[in-house]
C-alpha positions as CSV (number, residue, x, y, z in Angstrom):
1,X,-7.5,8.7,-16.1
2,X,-10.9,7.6,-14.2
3,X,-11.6,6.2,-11.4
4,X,-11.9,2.6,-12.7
5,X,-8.3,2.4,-14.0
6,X,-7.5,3.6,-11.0
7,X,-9.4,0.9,-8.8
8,X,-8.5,-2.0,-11.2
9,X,-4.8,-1.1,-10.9
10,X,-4.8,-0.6,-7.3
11,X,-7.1,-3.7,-6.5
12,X,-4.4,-6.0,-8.8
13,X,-1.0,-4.3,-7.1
14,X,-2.8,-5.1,-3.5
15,X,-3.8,-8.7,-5.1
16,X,-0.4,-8.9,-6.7
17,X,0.8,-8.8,-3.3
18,X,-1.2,-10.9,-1.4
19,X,-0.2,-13.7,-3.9
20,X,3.4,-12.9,-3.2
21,X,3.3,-12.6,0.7
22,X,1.0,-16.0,1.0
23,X,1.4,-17.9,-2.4
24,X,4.9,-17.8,-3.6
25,X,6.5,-19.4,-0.9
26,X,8.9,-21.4,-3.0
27,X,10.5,-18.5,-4.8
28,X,13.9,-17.3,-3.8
29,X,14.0,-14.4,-1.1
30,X,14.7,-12.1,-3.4
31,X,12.4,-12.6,-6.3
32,X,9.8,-12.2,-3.7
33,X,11.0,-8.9,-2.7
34,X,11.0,-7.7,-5.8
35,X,7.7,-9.0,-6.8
36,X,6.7,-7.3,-3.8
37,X,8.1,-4.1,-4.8
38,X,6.5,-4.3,-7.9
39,X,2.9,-5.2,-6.2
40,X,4.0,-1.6,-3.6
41,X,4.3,0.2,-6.8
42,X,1.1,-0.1,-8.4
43,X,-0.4,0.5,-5.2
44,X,1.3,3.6,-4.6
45,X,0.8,4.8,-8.2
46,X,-3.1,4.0,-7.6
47,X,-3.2,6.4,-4.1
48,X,-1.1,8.9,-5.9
49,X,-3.3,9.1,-8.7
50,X,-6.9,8.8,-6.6
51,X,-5.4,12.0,-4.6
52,X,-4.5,13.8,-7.6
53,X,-7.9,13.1,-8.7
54,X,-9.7,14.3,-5.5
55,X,-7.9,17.8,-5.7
């Protein structure tokens, strides 16, 4: 992995999101939670993976 996968992933889970939160707001409850979910998940696996870098 480097750093721009890592940033490019990250920046589209947090943009993922933001769509979601302020966009969708004509999608059913829960296919906005899990699109959500989705959006938490590739911004966790970006964190995990910049602080497995770091070390």
């Amino acid at each position: 992995m480097n750093w721009a996968a890592i940033v490019l992933v990250g920046g589209f889970g947090l943009m993922w999101l933001g769509v979601v939160i302020y966009v969708a707001d004509t999608s059913a409850p829960w296919m906005r939670l899990a699109q959500a979910a989705f959006g938490l998940l590739l911004a966790g696996w970006a964190v995990q993976r910049a602080t497995v870098m770091m070390r």
